[in-house]
SESEVO-430454 format. One record per residue (C-alpha): residue in three letters; x negated, y, z. Coordinates in nm, 3 decimals. Example, Ala and Ser with C-alpha at 12.3 -4.5 7.8 and 13.67 -1.06 7.14 Angstrom:
<tifis>
ALA;-1.230;-0.450;0.780
SER;-1.367;-0.106;0.714
</tifis>
This chain:
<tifis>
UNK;0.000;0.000;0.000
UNK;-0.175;0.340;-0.158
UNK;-0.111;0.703;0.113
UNK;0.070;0.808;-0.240
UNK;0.310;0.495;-0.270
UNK;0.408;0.544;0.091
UNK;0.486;0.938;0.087
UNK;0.638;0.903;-0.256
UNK;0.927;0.719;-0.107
UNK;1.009;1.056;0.129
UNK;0.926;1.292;-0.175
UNK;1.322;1.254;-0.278
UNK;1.452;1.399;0.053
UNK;1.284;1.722;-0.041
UNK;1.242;2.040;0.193
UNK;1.510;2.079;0.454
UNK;1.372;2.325;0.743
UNK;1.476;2.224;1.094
UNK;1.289;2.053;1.406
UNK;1.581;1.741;1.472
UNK;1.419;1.512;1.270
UNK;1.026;1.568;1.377
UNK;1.142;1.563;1.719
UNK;1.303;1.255;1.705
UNK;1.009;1.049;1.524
UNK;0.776;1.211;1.754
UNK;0.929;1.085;2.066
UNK;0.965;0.723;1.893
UNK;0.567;0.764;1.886
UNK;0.501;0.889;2.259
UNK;0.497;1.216;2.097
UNK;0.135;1.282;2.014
UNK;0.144;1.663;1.990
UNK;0.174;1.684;2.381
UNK;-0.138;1.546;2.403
UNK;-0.324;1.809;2.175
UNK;-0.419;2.158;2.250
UNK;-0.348;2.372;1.939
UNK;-0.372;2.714;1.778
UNK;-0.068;2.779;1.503
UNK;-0.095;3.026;1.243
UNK;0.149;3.149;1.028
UNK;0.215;3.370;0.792
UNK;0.231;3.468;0.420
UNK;-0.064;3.455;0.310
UNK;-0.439;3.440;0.446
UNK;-0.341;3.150;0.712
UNK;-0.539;2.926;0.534
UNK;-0.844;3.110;0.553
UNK;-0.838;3.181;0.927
UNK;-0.782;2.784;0.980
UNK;-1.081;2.747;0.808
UNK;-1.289;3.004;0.986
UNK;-1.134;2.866;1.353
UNK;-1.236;2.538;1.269
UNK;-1.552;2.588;1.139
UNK;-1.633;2.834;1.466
UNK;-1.491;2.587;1.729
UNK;-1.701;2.298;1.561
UNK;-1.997;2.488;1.573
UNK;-1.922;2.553;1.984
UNK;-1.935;2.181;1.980
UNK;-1.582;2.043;1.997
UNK;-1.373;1.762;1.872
UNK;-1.206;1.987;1.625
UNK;-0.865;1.870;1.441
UNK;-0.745;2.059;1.141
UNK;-0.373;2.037;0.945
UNK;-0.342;2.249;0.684
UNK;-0.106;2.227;0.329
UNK;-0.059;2.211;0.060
UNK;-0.390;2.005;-0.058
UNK;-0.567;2.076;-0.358
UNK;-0.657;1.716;-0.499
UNK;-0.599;1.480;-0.243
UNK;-0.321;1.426;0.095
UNK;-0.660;1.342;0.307
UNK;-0.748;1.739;0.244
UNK;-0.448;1.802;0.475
UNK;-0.591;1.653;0.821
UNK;-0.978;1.707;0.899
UNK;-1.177;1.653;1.216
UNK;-1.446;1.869;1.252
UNK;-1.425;2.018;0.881
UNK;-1.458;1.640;0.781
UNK;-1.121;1.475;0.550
UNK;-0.947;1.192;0.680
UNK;-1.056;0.870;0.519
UNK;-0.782;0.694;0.307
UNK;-0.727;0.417;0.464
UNK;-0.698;0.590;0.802
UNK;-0.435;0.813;0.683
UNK;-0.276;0.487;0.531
UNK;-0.304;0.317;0.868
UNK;-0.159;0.623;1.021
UNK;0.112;0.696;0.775
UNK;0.212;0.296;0.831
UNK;0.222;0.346;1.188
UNK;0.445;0.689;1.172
UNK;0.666;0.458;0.855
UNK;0.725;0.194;1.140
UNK;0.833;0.430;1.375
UNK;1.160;0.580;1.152
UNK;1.519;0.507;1.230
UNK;1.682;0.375;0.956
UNK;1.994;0.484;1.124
UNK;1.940;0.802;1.168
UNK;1.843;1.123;0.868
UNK;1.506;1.003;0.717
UNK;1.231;1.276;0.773
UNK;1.104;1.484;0.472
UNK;0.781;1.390;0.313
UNK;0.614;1.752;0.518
UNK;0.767;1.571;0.814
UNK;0.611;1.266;0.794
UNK;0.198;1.374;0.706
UNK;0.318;1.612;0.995
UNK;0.389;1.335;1.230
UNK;0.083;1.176;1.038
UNK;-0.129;1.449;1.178
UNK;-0.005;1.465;1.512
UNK;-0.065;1.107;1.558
UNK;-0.398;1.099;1.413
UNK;-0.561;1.395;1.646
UNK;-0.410;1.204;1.944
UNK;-0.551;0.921;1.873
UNK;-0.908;1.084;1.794
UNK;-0.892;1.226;2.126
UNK;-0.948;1.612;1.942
UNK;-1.022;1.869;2.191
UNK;-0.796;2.138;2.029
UNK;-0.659;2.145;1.673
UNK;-0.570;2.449;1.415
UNK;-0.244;2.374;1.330
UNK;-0.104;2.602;0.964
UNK;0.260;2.625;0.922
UNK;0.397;2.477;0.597
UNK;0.711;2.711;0.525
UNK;0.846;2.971;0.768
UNK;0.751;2.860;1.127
UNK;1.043;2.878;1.347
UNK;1.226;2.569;1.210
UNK;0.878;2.413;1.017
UNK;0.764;2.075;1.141
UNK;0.494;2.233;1.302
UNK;0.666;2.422;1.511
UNK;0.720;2.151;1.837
UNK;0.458;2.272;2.052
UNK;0.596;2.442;2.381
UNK;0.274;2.626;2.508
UNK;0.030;2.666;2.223
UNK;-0.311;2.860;2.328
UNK;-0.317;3.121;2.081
UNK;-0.002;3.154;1.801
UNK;-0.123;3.401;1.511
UNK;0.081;3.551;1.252
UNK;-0.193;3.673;0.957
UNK;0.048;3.858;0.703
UNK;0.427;3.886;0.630
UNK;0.541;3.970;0.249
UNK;0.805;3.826;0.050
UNK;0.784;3.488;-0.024
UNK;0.985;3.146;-0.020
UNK;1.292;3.434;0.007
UNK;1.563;3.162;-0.142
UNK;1.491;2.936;0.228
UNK;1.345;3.221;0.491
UNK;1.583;3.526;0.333
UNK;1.584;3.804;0.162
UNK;1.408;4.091;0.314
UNK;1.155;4.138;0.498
UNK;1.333;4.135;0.845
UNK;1.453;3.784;0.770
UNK;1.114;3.674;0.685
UNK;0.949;3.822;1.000
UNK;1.192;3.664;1.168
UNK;1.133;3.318;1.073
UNK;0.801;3.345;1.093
UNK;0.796;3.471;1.439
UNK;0.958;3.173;1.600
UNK;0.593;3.021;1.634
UNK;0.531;3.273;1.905
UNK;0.638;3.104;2.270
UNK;0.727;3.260;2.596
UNK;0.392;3.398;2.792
UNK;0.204;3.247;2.476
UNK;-0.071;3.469;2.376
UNK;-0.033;3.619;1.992
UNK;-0.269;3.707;1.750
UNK;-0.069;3.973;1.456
UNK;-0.265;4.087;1.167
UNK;-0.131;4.367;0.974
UNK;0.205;4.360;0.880
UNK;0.493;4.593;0.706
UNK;0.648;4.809;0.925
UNK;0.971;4.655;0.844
UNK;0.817;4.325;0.975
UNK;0.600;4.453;1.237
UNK;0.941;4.614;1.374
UNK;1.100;4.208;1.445
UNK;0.765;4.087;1.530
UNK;0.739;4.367;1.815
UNK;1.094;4.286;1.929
UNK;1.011;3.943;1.961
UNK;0.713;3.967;2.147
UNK;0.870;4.213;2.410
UNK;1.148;3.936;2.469
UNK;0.951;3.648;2.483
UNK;0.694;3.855;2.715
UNK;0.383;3.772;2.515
UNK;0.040;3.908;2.521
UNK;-0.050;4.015;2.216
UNK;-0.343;4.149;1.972
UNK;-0.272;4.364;1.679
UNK;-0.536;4.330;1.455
UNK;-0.724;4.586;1.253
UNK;-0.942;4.453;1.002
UNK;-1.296;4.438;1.070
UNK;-1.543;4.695;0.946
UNK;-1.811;4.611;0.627
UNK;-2.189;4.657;0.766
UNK;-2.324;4.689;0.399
UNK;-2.579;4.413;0.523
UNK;-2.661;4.108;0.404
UNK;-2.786;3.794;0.572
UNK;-3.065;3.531;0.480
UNK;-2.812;3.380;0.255
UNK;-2.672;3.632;0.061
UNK;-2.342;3.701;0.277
UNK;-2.212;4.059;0.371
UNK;-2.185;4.079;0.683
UNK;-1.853;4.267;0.912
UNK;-1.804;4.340;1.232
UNK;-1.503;4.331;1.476
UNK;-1.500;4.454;1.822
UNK;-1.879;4.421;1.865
UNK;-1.913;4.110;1.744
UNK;-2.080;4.125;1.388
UNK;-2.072;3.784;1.155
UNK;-2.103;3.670;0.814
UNK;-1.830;3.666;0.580
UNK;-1.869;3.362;0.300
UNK;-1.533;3.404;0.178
UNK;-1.450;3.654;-0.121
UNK;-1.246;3.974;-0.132
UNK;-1.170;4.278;0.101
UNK;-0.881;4.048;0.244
UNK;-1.108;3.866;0.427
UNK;-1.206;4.167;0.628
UNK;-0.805;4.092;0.824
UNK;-0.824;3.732;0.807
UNK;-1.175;3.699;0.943
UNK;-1.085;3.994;1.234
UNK;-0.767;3.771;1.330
UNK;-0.990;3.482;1.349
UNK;-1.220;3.648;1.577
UNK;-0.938;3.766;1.791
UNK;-0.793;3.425;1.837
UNK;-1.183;3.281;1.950
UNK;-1.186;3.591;2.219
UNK;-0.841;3.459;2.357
UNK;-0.987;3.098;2.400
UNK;-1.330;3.241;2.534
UNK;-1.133;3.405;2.830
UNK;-0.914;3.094;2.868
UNK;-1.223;2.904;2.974
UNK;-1.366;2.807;2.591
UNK;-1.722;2.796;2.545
UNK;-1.797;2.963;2.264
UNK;-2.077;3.158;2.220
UNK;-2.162;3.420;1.947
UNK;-2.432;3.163;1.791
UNK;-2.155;2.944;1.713
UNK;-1.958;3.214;1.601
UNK;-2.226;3.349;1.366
UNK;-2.259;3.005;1.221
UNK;-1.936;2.819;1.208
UNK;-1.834;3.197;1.015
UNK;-2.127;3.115;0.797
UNK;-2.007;2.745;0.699
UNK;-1.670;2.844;0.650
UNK;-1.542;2.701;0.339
UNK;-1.191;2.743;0.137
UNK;-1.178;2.606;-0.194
UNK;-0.936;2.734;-0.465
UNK;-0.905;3.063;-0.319
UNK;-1.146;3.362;-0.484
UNK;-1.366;3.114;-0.581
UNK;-1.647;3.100;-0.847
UNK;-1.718;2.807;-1.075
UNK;-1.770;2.647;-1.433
UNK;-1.586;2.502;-1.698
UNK;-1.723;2.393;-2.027
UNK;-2.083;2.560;-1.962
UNK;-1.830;2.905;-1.929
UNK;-1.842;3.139;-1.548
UNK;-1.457;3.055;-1.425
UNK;-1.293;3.237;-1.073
UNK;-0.968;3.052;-0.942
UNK;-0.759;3.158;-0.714
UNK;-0.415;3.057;-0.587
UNK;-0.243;3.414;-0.641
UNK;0.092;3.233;-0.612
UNK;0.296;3.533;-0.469
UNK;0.300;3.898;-0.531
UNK;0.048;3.994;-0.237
UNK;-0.174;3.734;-0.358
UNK;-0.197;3.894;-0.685
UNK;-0.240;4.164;-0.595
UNK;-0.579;4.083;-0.307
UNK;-0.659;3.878;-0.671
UNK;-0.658;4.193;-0.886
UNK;-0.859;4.409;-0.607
UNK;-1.129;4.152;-0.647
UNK;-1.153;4.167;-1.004
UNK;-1.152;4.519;-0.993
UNK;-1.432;4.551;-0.691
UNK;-1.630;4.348;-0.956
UNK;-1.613;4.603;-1.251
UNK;-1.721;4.870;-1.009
UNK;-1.986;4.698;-0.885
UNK;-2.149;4.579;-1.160
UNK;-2.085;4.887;-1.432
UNK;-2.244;5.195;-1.465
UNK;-2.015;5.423;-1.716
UNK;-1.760;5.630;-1.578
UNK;-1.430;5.364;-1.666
UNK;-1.597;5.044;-1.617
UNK;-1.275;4.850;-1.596
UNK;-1.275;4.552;-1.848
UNK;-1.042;4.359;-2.012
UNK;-0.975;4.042;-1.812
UNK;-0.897;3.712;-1.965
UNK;-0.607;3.509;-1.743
UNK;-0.506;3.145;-1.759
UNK;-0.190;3.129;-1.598
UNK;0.097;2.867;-1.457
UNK;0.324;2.940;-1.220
UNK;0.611;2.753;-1.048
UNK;0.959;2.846;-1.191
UNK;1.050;2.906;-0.821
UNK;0.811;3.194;-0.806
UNK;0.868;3.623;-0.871
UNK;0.684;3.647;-1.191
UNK;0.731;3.982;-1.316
UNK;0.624;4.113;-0.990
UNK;0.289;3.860;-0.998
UNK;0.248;4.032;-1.371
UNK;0.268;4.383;-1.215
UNK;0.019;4.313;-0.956
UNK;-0.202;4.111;-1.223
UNK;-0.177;4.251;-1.563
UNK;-0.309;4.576;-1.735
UNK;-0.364;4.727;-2.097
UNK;-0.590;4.521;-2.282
UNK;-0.591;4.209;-2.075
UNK;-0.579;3.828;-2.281
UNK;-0.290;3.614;-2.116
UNK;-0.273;3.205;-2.173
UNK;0.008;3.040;-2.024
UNK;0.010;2.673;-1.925
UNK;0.254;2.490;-1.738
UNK;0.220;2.361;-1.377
UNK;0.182;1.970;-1.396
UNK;0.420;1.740;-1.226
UNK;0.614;2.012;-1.044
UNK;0.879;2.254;-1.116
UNK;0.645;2.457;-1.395
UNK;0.815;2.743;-1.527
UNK;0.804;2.751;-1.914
UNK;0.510;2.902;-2.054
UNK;0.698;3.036;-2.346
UNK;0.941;3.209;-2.101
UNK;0.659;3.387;-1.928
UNK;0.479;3.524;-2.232
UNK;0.785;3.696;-2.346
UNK;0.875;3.841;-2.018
UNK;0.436;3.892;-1.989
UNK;0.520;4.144;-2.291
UNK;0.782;4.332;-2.111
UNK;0.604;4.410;-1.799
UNK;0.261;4.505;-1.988
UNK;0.354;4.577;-2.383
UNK;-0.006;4.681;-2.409
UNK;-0.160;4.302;-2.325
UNK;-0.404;4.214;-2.615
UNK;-0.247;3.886;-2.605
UNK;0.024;3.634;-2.449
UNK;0.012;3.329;-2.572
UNK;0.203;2.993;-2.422
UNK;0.006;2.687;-2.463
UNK;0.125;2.251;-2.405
UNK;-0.142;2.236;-2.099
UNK;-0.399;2.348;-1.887
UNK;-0.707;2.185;-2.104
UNK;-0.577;2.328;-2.431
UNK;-0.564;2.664;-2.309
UNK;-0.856;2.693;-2.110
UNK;-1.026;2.628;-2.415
UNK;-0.848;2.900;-2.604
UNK;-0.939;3.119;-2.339
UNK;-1.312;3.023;-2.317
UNK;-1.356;3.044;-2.687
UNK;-1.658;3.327;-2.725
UNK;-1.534;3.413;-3.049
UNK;-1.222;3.560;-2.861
UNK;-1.356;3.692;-2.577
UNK;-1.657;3.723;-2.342
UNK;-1.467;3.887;-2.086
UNK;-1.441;3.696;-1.765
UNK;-1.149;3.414;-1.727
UNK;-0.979;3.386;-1.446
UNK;-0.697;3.093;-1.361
UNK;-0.458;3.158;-1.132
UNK;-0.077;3.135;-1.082
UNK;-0.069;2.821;-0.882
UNK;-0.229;2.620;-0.601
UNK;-0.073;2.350;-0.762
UNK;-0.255;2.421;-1.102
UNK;-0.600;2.479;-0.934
UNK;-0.565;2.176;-0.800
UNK;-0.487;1.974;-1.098
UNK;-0.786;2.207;-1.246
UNK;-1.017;2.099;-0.957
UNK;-0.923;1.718;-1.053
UNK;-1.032;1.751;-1.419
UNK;-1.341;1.870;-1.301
UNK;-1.398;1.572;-1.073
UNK;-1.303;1.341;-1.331
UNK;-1.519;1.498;-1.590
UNK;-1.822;1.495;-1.365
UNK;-1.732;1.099;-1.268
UNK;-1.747;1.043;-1.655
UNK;-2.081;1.204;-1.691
UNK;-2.195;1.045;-1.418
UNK;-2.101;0.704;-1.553
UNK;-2.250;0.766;-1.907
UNK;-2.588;0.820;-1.731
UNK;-2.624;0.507;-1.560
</tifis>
């Protein structure tokens, strides 16, 4: 029995938010997540990235370090690490068995999120983990995370509007969801947020009685370290940031903030580990540089309007950075896919400008919008685009786009975790083919 066999069977229950069902298979197996210290982060985007820095800190101070995060990128054992290492398959197989055996069949199955949930839980329990960083999947007061009664630091990173058709439609709604991770006397961690969302997120705290942070984002030192990486500082405590784009200034601060809660809850964690679990911090698909076909390639998620738009800051950063007239913007060169679930003329606005190259490829195996659709509604958001063209799949038009004789500019793909993931997969398999002809 494969990990995908078994959480195919619970893909056709789909996403239905609420905490009956996780409760229920928890307490049929001695429900793990009492015996696990955690930190939960939510928010809109940037969560990601401040699991990653947490973990990579707290490993560093020398604990047993558990990590759940979604969605993965190429493979389920992404989702749930131990001290930044994956799960092995056939311990997540064991485990999923083990959380299969425990289901009801008289009762509402779990969702597939449900079950690697409970997968998780039960996993870090039985690894004995000293503390875990826990991500929300969707929302956070009715997500399957969301069980924990007295976590040791809850952190909200960034509120803007996405996943409106389940969490609602404004802002308010959204804040409002996603403040149901923060618990009574719990301490909080709140990075910077719209004042329409900081507004519910205040209210909240004041009921519930929490101490909280409010995060500013940390301040560039212009210096580099041994290895290349700008460094930042927050609240005295200066670091190196690995990951790409002024965003990481807020999601790097917030992480800090959290590992300042835990030092004066008793933590030992001292500013060596800090310095280098922020230096081996790693996030793939997210601002990242790499290669395809010989050709210089940056992929990022962007998979909501806010995304796009910390995605378009980068690209811009770049152009002043590197030219010397007085307009050095450049044409950019985008491979795109996006779910049909997703605001795409808003991800256009944020993304596109006059003289840009658009290639449109569909999202495999999930809800892909069309690719035709989007170049026609591409052309209606930026009529000056020096191209839109829709294309049958990812491989066909990254290789329009990397074609020299139309453009040198750089390529970016974006649109999609999903698609960078399926991206990241060609890669591996076209590196496990060259690696075969050679021997």
């Amino acid at each position: 029995m494969t990990v995908d066999l078994i959480l195919q069977r619970f893909q056709r229950f789909g996403v239905h938010l609420g905490l009956e069902r996780i409760q229920t298979l928890l307490a049929c197996l001695g429900n793990p997540h009492h015996q696990v210290p955690i930190i939960h982060v939510a928010g809109t985007n940037g969560k990601g990235s401040v699991c990653a820095y947490l973990s990579s800190i707290l490993t560093q101070a020398g604990y047993r370090v558990g990590r759940y995060t979604s969605p993965h990128l190429v493979d389920w054992t992404e989702r749930i690490c131990i001290n930044e290492q994956p799960i092995s398959r056939s311990d997540l197989e064991g485990v999923l068995l083990e959380v299969e055996a425990a289901i009801n069949p008289s009762q509402p199955s779990p969702t597939q999120f449900e079950v690697i949930t409970a997968a998780a839980w039960l996993y870090f329990a039985q690894q004995q983990v000293d503390i875990a960083v826990i991500e929300v999947g969707l929302g956070g007061r009715l997500d399957a995370t969301n069980v924990c009664d007295r976590p040791l630091v809850s952190a909200i990173v960034s509120i803007s509007r996405e996943h409106w058709q389940r969490l609602g439609p404004t802002l308010a709604h959204i804040a409002t969801e996603k403040a149901g991770v923060l618990k009574a006397r719990c301490p909080a961690v709140i990075g910077q947020l719209p004042p329409e969302a900081k507004a519910v997120v205040e209210q909240r705290i004041d009921q519930l009685n929490c101490p909280a942070v409010w995060v500013e984002a940390a301040t560039p030192t212009h210096q580099k370290t041994s290895d290349g990486l700008t460094t930042a500082i927050y609240q005295e405590i200066e670091y190196p940031l690995p990951l790409l784009g002024q965003v990481q200034l807020i999601n790097s601060a917030i992480a800090i903030a959290t590992i300042k809660l835990l030092q004066q809850q008793g933590w030992q964690i001292s500013p060596a580990a800090i310095w280098q679990g922020m230096t081996n911090t790693r996030w793939l698909g997210r601002l990242q540089w790499t290669s395809w076909r010989d050709r210089r390639l940056l992929v990022d998620g962007a998979h909501n309007p806010a995304a796009a738009q910390v995605l378009r800051q980068y690209v811009d950063s770049i152009d002043v950075q590197s030219a010397e007239d007085v307009n050095p913007r450049q044409p950019i060169t985008w491979v795109m896919g996006m779910l049909s679930t997703k605001d795409h003329a808003d991800i256009f606005e944020a993304l596109l400008r006059s003289g840009d190259r658009l290639y449109l490829v569909p999202v495999p195996e999930h809800s892909s919008a069309e690719p035709e659709q989007l170049a026609v509604l591409s052309r209606s958001v930026c009529p000056s685009l020096a191209c839109s063209q829709a294309y049958p799949d990812l491989i066909v038009g990254l290789e329009a786009a990397l074609d020299p004789t139309a453009s040198s500019n750089d390529v970016v793909l974006c649109g999609s975790l999903y698609l960078v993931g399926y991206f990241f997969s060609l890669q591996n398999s076209t590196v496990s083919l060259e690696n075969s002809s050679k021997t």
